[in-house]
RODREN-298950 format. One record per residue (C-alpha): residue in three letters; x, y, z. Coordinates in steps of 0.25 Angstrom, whole numbers, padded with zeros to 4 digits, always signed. Layout:
N
ALAXYZ...
***
This chain:
299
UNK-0008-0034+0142UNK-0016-0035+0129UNK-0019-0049+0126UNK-0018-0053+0110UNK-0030-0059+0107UNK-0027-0063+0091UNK-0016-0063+0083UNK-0016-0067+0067UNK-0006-0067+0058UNK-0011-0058+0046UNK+0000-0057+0037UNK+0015-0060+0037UNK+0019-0053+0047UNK+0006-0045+0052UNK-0002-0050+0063UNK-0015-0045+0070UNK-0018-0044+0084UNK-0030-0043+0092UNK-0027-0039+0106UNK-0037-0038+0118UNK-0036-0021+0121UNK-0049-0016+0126UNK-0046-0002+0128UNK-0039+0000+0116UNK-0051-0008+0109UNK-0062+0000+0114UNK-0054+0014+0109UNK-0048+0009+0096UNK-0052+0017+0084UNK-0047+0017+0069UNK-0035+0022+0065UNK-0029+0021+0080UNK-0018+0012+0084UNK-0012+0007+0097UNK+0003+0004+0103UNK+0006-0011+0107UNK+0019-0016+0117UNK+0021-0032+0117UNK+0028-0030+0129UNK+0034-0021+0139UNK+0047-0021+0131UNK+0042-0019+0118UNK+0038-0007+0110UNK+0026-0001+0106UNK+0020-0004+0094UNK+0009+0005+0087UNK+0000-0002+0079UNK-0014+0003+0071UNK-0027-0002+0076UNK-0032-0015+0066UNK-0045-0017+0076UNK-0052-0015+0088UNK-0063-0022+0094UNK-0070-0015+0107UNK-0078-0026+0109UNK-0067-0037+0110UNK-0056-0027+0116UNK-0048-0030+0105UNK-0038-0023+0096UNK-0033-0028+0083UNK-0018-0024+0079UNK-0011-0029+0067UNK+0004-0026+0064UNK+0015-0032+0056UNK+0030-0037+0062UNK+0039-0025+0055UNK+0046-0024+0068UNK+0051-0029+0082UNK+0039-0026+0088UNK+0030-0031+0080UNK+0037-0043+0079UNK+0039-0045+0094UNK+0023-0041+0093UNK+0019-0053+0083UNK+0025-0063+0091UNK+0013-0059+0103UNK+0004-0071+0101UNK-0013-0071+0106UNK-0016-0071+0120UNK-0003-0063+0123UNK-0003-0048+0125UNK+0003-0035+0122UNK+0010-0026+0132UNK+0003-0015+0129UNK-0008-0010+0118UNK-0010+0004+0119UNK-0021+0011+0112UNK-0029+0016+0105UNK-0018+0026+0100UNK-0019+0037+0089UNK-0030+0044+0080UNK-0041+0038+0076UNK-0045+0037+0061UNK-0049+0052+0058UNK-0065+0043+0052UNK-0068+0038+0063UNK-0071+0054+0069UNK-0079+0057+0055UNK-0094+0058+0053UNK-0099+0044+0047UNK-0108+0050+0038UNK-0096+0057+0030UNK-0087+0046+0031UNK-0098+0036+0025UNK-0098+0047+0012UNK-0082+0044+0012UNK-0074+0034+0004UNK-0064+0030+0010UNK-0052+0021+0006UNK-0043+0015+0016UNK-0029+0008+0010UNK-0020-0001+0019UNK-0006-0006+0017UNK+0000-0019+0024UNK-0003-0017+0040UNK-0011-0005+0037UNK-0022-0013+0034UNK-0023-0016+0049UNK-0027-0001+0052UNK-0035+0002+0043UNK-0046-0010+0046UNK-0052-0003+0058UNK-0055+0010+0051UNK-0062+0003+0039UNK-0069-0005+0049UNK-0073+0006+0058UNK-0079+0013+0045UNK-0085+0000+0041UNK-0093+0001+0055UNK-0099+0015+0050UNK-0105+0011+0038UNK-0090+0015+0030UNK-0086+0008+0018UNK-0072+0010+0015UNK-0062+0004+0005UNK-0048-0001+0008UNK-0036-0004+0001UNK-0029-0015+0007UNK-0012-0015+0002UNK-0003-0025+0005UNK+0010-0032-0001UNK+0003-0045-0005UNK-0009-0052-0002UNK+0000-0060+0011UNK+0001-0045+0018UNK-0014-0041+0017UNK-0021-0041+0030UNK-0035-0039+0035UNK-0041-0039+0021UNK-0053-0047+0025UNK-0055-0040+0038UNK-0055-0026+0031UNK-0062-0031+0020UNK-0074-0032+0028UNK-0075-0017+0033UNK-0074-0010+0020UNK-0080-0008+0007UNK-0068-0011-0004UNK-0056-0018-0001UNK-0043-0016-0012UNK-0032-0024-0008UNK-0019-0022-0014UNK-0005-0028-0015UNK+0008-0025-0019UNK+0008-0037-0027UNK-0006-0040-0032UNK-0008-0052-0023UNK-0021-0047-0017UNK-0030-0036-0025UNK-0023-0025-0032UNK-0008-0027-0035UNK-0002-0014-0033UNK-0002-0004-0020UNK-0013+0003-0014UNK-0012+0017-0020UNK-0012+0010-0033UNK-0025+0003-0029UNK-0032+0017-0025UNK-0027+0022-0037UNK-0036+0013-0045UNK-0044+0013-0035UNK-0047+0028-0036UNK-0045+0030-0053UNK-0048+0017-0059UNK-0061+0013-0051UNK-0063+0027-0047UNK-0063+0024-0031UNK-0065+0039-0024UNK-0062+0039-0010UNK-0060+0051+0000UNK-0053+0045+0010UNK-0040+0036+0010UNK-0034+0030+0023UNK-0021+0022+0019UNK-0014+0013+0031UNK-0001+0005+0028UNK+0013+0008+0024UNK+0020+0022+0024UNK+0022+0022+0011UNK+0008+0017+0005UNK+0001+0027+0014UNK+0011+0038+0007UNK+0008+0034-0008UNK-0009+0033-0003UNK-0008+0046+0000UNK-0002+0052-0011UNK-0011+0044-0020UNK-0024+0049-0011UNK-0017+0063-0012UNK-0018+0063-0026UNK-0033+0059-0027UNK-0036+0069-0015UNK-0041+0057-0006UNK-0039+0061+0009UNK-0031+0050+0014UNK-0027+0046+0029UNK-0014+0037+0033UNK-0009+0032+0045UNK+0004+0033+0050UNK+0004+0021+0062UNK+0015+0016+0055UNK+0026+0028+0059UNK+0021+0024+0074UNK+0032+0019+0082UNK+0029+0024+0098UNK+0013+0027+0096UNK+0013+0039+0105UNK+0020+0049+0098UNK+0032+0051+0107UNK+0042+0044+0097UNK+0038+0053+0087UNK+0041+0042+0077UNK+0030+0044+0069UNK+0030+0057+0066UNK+0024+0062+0054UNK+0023+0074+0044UNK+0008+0075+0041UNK+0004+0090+0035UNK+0017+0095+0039UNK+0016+0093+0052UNK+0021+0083+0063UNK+0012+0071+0066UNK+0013+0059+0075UNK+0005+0047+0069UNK+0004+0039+0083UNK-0003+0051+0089UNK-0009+0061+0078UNK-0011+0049+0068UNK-0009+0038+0065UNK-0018+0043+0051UNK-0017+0057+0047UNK-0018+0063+0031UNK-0011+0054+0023UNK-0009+0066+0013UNK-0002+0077+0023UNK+0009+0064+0029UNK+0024+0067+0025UNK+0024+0053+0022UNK+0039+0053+0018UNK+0043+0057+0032UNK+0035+0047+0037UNK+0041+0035+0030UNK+0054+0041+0034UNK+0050+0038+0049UNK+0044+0026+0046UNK+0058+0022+0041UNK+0066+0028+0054UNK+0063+0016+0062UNK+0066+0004+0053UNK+0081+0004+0056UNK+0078+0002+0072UNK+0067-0009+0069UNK+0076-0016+0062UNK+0086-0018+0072UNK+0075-0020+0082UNK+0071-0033+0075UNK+0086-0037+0073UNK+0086-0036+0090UNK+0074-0044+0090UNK+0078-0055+0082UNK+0091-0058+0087UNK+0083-0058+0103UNK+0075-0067+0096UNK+0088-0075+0092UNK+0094-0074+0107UNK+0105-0064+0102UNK+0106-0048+0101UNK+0116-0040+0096UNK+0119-0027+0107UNK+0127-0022+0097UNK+0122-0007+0094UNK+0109-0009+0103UNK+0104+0001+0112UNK+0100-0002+0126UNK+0085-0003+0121UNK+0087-0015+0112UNK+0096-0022+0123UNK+0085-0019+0133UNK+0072-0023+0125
***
Protein backbone atom coordinates (compact mmCIF):
# COMPACT_ATOMS: atom_id res chain seq x y z
CA UNK A 1 0.00 0.00 0.00
CA UNK A 2 1.19 3.57 -0.92
CA UNK A 3 0.26 5.95 1.73
CA UNK A 4 -0.92 9.65 0.31
CA UNK A 5 0.91 11.94 2.08
CA UNK A 6 -0.65 15.47 0.47
CA UNK A 7 -3.49 16.17 -1.31
CA UNK A 8 -4.43 19.83 -2.65
CA UNK A 9 -6.99 21.01 -4.78
CA UNK A 10 -5.21 22.86 -7.67
CA UNK A 11 -7.85 23.82 -9.96
CA UNK A 12 -11.57 22.80 -10.37
CA UNK A 13 -11.48 19.66 -10.93
CA UNK A 14 -7.59 18.86 -10.73
CA UNK A 15 -5.75 17.69 -7.66
CA UNK A 16 -2.22 16.72 -6.82
CA UNK A 17 -0.81 13.99 -4.79
CA UNK A 18 2.23 13.40 -3.06
CA UNK A 19 2.36 9.63 -2.13
CA UNK A 20 5.16 7.81 -0.11
CA UNK A 21 6.92 5.33 -3.15
CA UNK A 22 10.45 4.96 -2.37
CA UNK A 23 11.48 2.73 -5.15
CA UNK A 24 9.70 4.52 -7.80
CA UNK A 25 11.33 7.76 -6.01
CA UNK A 26 14.70 6.76 -6.09
CA UNK A 27 14.35 5.66 -10.18
CA UNK A 28 12.02 8.34 -11.41
CA UNK A 29 13.20 10.43 -14.17
CA UNK A 30 11.74 13.16 -16.65
CA UNK A 31 9.47 12.41 -19.00
CA UNK A 32 8.49 8.82 -17.28
CA UNK A 33 5.13 8.13 -15.90
CA UNK A 34 3.77 5.33 -13.52
CA UNK A 35 0.33 3.29 -13.38
CA UNK A 36 -1.78 3.69 -10.06
CA UNK A 37 -5.00 1.07 -8.97
CA UNK A 38 -7.10 2.47 -5.74
CA UNK A 39 -8.07 -0.66 -5.14
CA UNK A 40 -8.08 -4.28 -6.12
CA UNK A 41 -11.23 -3.85 -8.18
CA UNK A 42 -10.30 -0.79 -9.84
CA UNK A 43 -8.48 -0.08 -13.11
CA UNK A 44 -5.20 1.07 -13.90
CA UNK A 45 -4.53 4.53 -14.38
CA UNK A 46 -1.43 5.96 -16.23
CA UNK A 47 -0.40 9.08 -15.18
CA UNK A 48 2.83 11.35 -16.17
CA UNK A 49 5.44 11.98 -13.46
CA UNK A 50 4.79 15.87 -11.81
CA UNK A 51 7.80 15.23 -9.04
CA UNK A 52 9.97 13.05 -7.53
CA UNK A 53 11.88 13.36 -4.34
CA UNK A 54 14.68 10.55 -3.43
CA UNK A 55 15.31 12.10 -0.56
CA UNK A 56 11.64 12.09 1.02
CA UNK A 57 10.56 8.71 -1.00
CA UNK A 58 7.91 10.75 -2.67
CA UNK A 59 6.11 11.05 -5.90
CA UNK A 60 4.13 13.97 -6.94
CA UNK A 61 1.12 13.02 -9.39
CA UNK A 62 -1.52 15.49 -10.63
CA UNK A 63 -4.42 14.42 -12.71
CA UNK A 64 -7.81 15.85 -13.57
CA UNK A 65 -11.48 13.74 -12.88
CA UNK A 66 -12.47 13.23 -16.71
CA UNK A 67 -13.55 9.74 -15.75
CA UNK A 68 -14.68 6.90 -13.41
CA UNK A 69 -11.38 6.40 -12.26
CA UNK A 70 -10.35 9.35 -11.69
CA UNK A 71 -13.19 10.33 -10.07
CA UNK A 72 -13.27 7.25 -7.64
CA UNK A 73 -9.42 8.45 -7.41
CA UNK A 74 -10.21 12.13 -6.02
CA UNK A 75 -12.36 10.91 -3.43
CA UNK A 76 -8.88 9.05 -1.74
CA UNK A 77 -8.11 11.47 1.04
CA UNK A 78 -4.38 11.96 3.01
CA UNK A 79 -3.15 9.19 5.07
CA UNK A 80 -5.01 6.60 2.90
CA UNK A 81 -3.35 4.59 0.18
CA UNK A 82 -3.33 3.34 -3.31
CA UNK A 83 -3.49 -0.30 -4.07
CA UNK A 84 -0.95 -0.26 -6.27
CA UNK A 85 1.70 2.47 -7.75
CA UNK A 86 3.64 0.96 -10.25
CA UNK A 87 6.89 2.60 -11.83
CA UNK A 88 8.69 4.22 -13.01
CA UNK A 89 7.29 3.22 -16.47
CA UNK A 90 8.33 4.34 -20.14
CA UNK A 91 11.17 6.56 -21.85
CA UNK A 92 12.79 9.03 -20.33
CA UNK A 93 13.27 12.56 -21.82
CA UNK A 94 15.62 11.95 -24.87
CA UNK A 95 17.89 15.52 -22.77
CA UNK A 96 18.42 13.92 -19.84
CA UNK A 97 21.18 11.26 -22.16
CA UNK A 98 22.69 14.58 -23.98
CA UNK A 99 26.03 16.19 -23.22
CA UNK A 100 25.37 19.35 -20.93
CA UNK A 101 27.82 21.35 -22.58
CA UNK A 102 25.76 21.13 -25.90
CA UNK A 103 22.52 21.47 -24.42
CA UNK A 104 23.64 24.75 -22.29
CA UNK A 105 24.21 26.12 -26.08
CA UNK A 106 20.46 25.16 -26.92
CA UNK A 107 17.42 27.19 -26.41
CA UNK A 108 14.83 25.60 -25.74
CA UNK A 109 10.97 26.29 -25.27
CA UNK A 110 8.76 24.10 -23.42
CA UNK A 111 4.82 24.94 -24.12
CA UNK A 112 2.03 23.16 -21.85
CA UNK A 113 -1.64 23.04 -22.04
CA UNK A 114 -4.34 22.50 -19.16
CA UNK A 115 -2.93 19.23 -17.16
CA UNK A 116 0.17 19.01 -19.40
CA UNK A 117 1.66 21.58 -17.19
CA UNK A 118 1.95 18.85 -14.56
CA UNK A 119 4.64 16.89 -16.77
CA UNK A 120 6.54 19.28 -18.04
CA UNK A 121 7.67 20.70 -14.31
CA UNK A 122 10.40 17.92 -13.73
CA UNK A 123 11.96 18.27 -16.97
CA UNK A 124 12.44 22.22 -16.75
CA UNK A 125 13.56 21.63 -13.23
CA UNK A 126 15.74 18.95 -13.92
CA UNK A 127 17.38 21.37 -16.53
CA UNK A 128 17.38 24.19 -14.07
CA UNK A 129 19.74 21.68 -11.75
CA UNK A 130 22.33 21.66 -14.73
CA UNK A 131 22.90 25.37 -15.01
CA UNK A 132 19.71 25.26 -18.16
CA UNK A 133 17.53 28.06 -18.63
CA UNK A 134 14.67 27.36 -20.42
CA UNK A 135 11.41 29.24 -21.35
CA UNK A 136 7.70 27.97 -21.11
CA UNK A 137 4.59 28.79 -22.26
CA UNK A 138 1.94 28.07 -20.01
CA UNK A 139 -1.83 27.62 -21.77
CA UNK A 140 -4.92 27.39 -20.17
CA UNK A 141 -8.86 28.14 -20.66
CA UNK A 142 -8.80 31.06 -18.11
CA UNK A 143 -6.84 32.05 -15.29
CA UNK A 144 -9.14 29.48 -12.68
CA UNK A 145 -7.55 26.37 -14.90
CA UNK A 146 -3.72 27.46 -14.73
CA UNK A 147 -1.88 25.35 -12.39
CA UNK A 148 1.58 25.30 -11.09
CA UNK A 149 2.56 28.75 -12.30
CA UNK A 150 4.63 29.81 -9.47
CA UNK A 151 6.25 26.45 -8.80
CA UNK A 152 7.38 26.47 -12.64
CA UNK A 153 8.22 29.85 -12.55
CA UNK A 154 10.97 29.27 -10.12
CA UNK A 155 12.84 26.61 -12.54
CA UNK A 156 12.90 28.66 -15.79
CA UNK A 157 14.15 31.64 -17.35
CA UNK A 158 10.83 33.26 -19.12
CA UNK A 159 7.47 32.32 -18.27
CA UNK A 160 4.42 33.27 -21.08
CA UNK A 161 1.15 32.37 -19.83
CA UNK A 162 -1.63 32.35 -22.20
CA UNK A 163 -5.36 31.94 -22.02
CA UNK A 164 -8.11 31.32 -24.32
CA UNK A 165 -9.73 34.38 -22.87
CA UNK A 166 -7.06 36.90 -21.94
CA UNK A 167 -7.83 36.47 -18.13
CA UNK A 168 -4.07 35.82 -17.40
CA UNK A 169 -1.20 37.06 -20.08
CA UNK A 170 -1.78 36.80 -23.65
CA UNK A 171 -5.38 36.46 -24.68
CA UNK A 172 -5.27 33.96 -27.50
CA UNK A 173 -3.73 30.16 -27.88
CA UNK A 174 -0.12 29.11 -27.49
CA UNK A 175 0.89 28.84 -30.98
CA UNK A 176 -0.31 32.41 -31.40
CA UNK A 177 1.81 33.36 -28.63
CA UNK A 178 5.15 31.44 -30.28
CA UNK A 179 4.13 32.98 -33.27
CA UNK A 180 4.77 36.58 -31.74
CA UNK A 181 7.09 35.18 -29.80
CA UNK A 182 9.25 34.02 -32.64
CA UNK A 183 8.34 37.21 -35.50
CA UNK A 184 7.39 39.93 -33.46
CA UNK A 185 10.20 39.86 -30.59
CA UNK A 186 12.42 37.67 -32.75
CA UNK A 187 12.63 34.61 -30.06
CA UNK A 188 14.86 31.96 -31.87
CA UNK A 189 14.76 28.54 -30.37
CA UNK A 190 16.04 25.15 -31.54
CA UNK A 191 14.12 23.08 -29.51
CA UNK A 192 10.22 22.88 -28.58
CA UNK A 193 8.54 20.32 -26.29
CA UNK A 194 4.67 20.76 -26.21
CA UNK A 195 2.71 18.66 -23.42
CA UNK A 196 -1.34 19.19 -23.21
CA UNK A 197 -4.16 18.39 -25.38
CA UNK A 198 -4.09 16.24 -28.73
CA UNK A 199 -5.10 18.96 -30.69
CA UNK A 200 -2.82 21.75 -29.33
CA UNK A 201 0.25 19.59 -29.50
CA UNK A 202 -1.08 18.90 -33.51
CA UNK A 203 -1.16 22.74 -34.48
CA UNK A 204 2.60 23.20 -32.17
CA UNK A 205 3.83 21.06 -34.45
CA UNK A 206 2.92 22.24 -37.59
CA UNK A 207 3.54 25.78 -36.54
CA UNK A 208 7.31 24.46 -35.45
CA UNK A 209 7.43 22.61 -38.76
CA UNK A 210 7.02 25.74 -40.62
CA UNK A 211 9.94 27.64 -38.64
CA UNK A 212 12.20 24.20 -38.92
CA UNK A 213 12.19 23.92 -34.92
CA UNK A 214 12.65 20.32 -33.90
CA UNK A 215 9.94 19.75 -31.50
CA UNK A 216 9.10 16.72 -29.13
CA UNK A 217 5.41 15.79 -28.01
CA UNK A 218 4.15 13.43 -25.62
CA UNK A 219 1.52 11.12 -26.31
CA UNK A 220 0.50 9.80 -22.38
CA UNK A 221 -2.75 10.83 -23.02
CA UNK A 222 -3.66 7.83 -25.77
CA UNK A 223 -2.30 5.51 -22.63
CA UNK A 224 -5.16 3.47 -21.25
CA UNK A 225 -3.38 0.01 -19.96
CA UNK A 226 0.38 1.21 -19.63
CA UNK A 227 2.05 -1.95 -20.77
CA UNK A 228 1.28 -2.14 -24.32
CA UNK A 229 -0.75 -5.02 -24.39
CA UNK A 230 -4.05 -3.18 -25.00
CA UNK A 231 -2.74 -1.66 -27.97
CA UNK A 232 -4.81 1.42 -27.32
CA UNK A 233 -2.28 3.69 -27.97
CA UNK A 234 -1.15 2.87 -30.81
CA UNK A 235 0.38 5.37 -32.87
CA UNK A 236 1.51 6.29 -36.55
CA UNK A 237 5.00 8.11 -36.07
CA UNK A 238 7.33 8.15 -39.53
CA UNK A 239 4.87 5.69 -40.95
CA UNK A 240 5.57 3.08 -38.77
CA UNK A 241 3.72 1.64 -35.74
CA UNK A 242 4.42 3.01 -32.16
CA UNK A 243 3.16 2.34 -28.89
CA UNK A 244 3.48 5.44 -26.57
CA UNK A 245 3.33 3.49 -23.11
CA UNK A 246 6.42 1.51 -24.09
CA UNK A 247 8.40 3.44 -27.10
CA UNK A 248 7.30 6.86 -25.82
CA UNK A 249 5.35 8.43 -24.30
CA UNK A 250 7.60 11.55 -26.42
CA UNK A 251 8.58 10.99 -29.85
CA UNK A 252 8.98 13.79 -33.04
CA UNK A 253 6.14 15.84 -32.86
CA UNK A 254 6.67 16.37 -36.75
CA UNK A 255 6.69 12.49 -37.98
CA UNK A 256 3.09 11.67 -35.59
CA UNK A 257 -0.18 11.03 -37.76
CA UNK A 258 -1.79 13.21 -35.45
CA UNK A 259 -5.11 12.74 -37.20
CA UNK A 260 -5.10 8.84 -36.33
CA UNK A 261 -4.35 9.63 -33.23
CA UNK A 262 -7.16 11.97 -32.25
CA UNK A 263 -9.14 9.21 -33.76
CA UNK A 264 -8.07 6.81 -30.93
CA UNK A 265 -8.24 9.28 -28.54
CA UNK A 266 -12.06 9.50 -29.49
CA UNK A 267 -12.65 5.48 -29.60
CA UNK A 268 -13.11 5.27 -25.88
CA UNK A 269 -15.34 8.30 -24.92
CA UNK A 270 -18.65 6.31 -25.57
CA UNK A 271 -17.63 3.55 -23.02
CA UNK A 272 -16.52 6.10 -20.23
CA UNK A 273 -19.54 7.59 -20.44
CA UNK A 274 -21.41 4.89 -19.61
CA UNK A 275 -19.10 3.89 -16.95
CA UNK A 276 -19.78 7.16 -15.21
CA UNK A 277 -23.47 6.78 -15.79
CA UNK A 278 -22.97 3.11 -13.81
CA UNK A 279 -21.07 5.02 -11.06
CA UNK A 280 -23.44 7.61 -10.33
CA UNK A 281 -26.47 5.53 -10.10
CA UNK A 282 -24.24 2.93 -7.49
CA UNK A 283 -23.72 5.99 -5.90
CA UNK A 284 -27.68 6.60 -5.80
CA UNK A 285 -28.32 2.91 -4.68
CA UNK A 286 -29.81 2.01 -8.00
CA UNK A 287 -28.28 0.44 -11.27
CA UNK A 288 -29.79 -0.29 -14.37
CA UNK A 289 -28.68 -4.21 -15.63
CA UNK A 290 -30.32 -3.42 -18.62
CA UNK A 291 -27.59 -4.07 -21.70
CA UNK A 292 -24.58 -4.45 -19.16
CA UNK A 293 -22.02 -7.03 -19.52
CA UNK A 294 -20.92 -9.33 -16.71
CA UNK A 295 -18.08 -6.81 -16.03
CA UNK A 296 -20.12 -3.87 -14.84
CA UNK A 297 -22.54 -6.34 -12.83
CA UNK A 298 -19.38 -7.68 -11.25
CA UNK A 299 -17.18 -4.50 -10.57
Amino acid sequence: MYKILEKELLAPNIYKMVVHVPRVAKSAKPGQFIIVRVDEKSERIPLTICDYNKEKETVTIVFQTLGASTIKMSKLEEGESFKDFAGPLGNPSDFIYEDIEELKNKKIMFIAGGVGIAPIYPQVKWLNSKGIKVDVILGSKNKELLIMEEEIRREVGSLYIATDDGSSGFKGLVTDLLKDLIEKEEKKYDLVIAIGPMIMMKFVAKLTKEYNISTVVSLNTLMVDGTGMCGACRVTVGGETKFACVDGPEFDGHLVNFDEALRRQGMYKGEEAKRLLIQKEREEGHVCRIGLGGDEKND
